[in-house]
C-alpha positions as CSV (number, residue, x, y, z in Angstrom):
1,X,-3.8,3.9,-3.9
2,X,-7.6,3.0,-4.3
3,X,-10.2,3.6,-1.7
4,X,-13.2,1.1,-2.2
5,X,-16.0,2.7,-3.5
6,X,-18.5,0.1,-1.1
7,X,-16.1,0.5,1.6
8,X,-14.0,3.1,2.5
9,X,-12.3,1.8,5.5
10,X,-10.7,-0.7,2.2
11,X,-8.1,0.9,0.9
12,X,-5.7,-0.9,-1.8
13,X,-2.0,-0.1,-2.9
14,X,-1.0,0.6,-6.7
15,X,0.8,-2.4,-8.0
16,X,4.4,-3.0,-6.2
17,X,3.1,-1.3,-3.4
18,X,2.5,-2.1,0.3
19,X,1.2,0.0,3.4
20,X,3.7,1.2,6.2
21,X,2.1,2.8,9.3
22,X,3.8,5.7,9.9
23,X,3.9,5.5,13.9
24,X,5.7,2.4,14.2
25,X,6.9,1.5,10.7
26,X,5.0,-1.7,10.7
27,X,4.9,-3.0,7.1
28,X,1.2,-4.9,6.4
29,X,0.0,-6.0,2.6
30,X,-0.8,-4.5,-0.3
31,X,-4.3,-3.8,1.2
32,X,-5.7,-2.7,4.3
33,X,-9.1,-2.5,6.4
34,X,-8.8,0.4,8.8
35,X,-10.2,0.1,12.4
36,X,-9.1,0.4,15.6
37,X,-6.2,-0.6,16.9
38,X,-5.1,-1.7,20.6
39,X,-1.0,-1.7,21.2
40,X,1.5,0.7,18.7
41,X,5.1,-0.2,19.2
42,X,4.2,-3.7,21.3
43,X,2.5,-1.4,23.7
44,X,-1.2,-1.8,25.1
45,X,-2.3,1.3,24.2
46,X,-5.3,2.4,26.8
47,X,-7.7,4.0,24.6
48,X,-8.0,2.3,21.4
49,X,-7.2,4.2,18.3
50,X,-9.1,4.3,15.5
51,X,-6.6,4.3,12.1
52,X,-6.9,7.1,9.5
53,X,-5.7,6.6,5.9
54,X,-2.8,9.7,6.8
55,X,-1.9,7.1,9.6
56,X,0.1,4.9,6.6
57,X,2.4,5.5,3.9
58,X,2.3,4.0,0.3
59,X,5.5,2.3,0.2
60,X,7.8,-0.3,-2.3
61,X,7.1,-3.6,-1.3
62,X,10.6,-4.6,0.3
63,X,9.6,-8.3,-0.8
64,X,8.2,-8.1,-4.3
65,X,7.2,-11.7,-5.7
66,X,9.2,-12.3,-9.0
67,X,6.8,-13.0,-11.9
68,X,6.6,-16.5,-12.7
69,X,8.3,-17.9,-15.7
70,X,5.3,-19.4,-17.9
71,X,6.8,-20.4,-20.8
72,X,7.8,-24.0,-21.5
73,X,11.2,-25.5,-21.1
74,X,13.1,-25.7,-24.4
C-alpha cells in the first residue's frame, strides 16, 4: 500500500489489491480517502468516527478485471 506523500488521508493498494474495513467487512476500491464516517454495519452511529489506516485491511480484489486482449484477430 502507498500513502500519498501530498495527502496522507490517500492511501492506495498495491496492484490486485482492494481495501476491506475491518469492522464491517465492507469491500471499497483500490484506493481510499479516510474521513469520518456516520453508520458501520447500516447503523447511524452517534458520534462520528474518524477512520484510521489500521481501520482496513489490504485485501485480493474478489473481482479482478481480466486484462484486455490487444492483439489483432488472426
Amino acid at each position: 500500500m502507498t500513502i500519498d506523500k501530498k495527502n496522507p488521508k490517500h492511501i492506495i493498494a498495491d496492484e490486485g489489491k482492494v481495501f476491506q474495513r475491518k469492522s464491517d467487512g465492507f469491500i471499497y476500491g483500490n484506493e481510499i480517502y479516510l474521513g469520518y464516517t456516520y453508520y458501520l454495519n447500516g447503523e447511524k452511529l452517534t458520534i462520528p468516527y474518524e477512520e484510521q489506516i489500521e481501520d482496513f485491511n489490504e485485501i485480493d480484489d474478489p473481482n479482478p478485471k481480466e486484462e484486455e486482449n490487444n492483439e489483432p484477430n488472426a
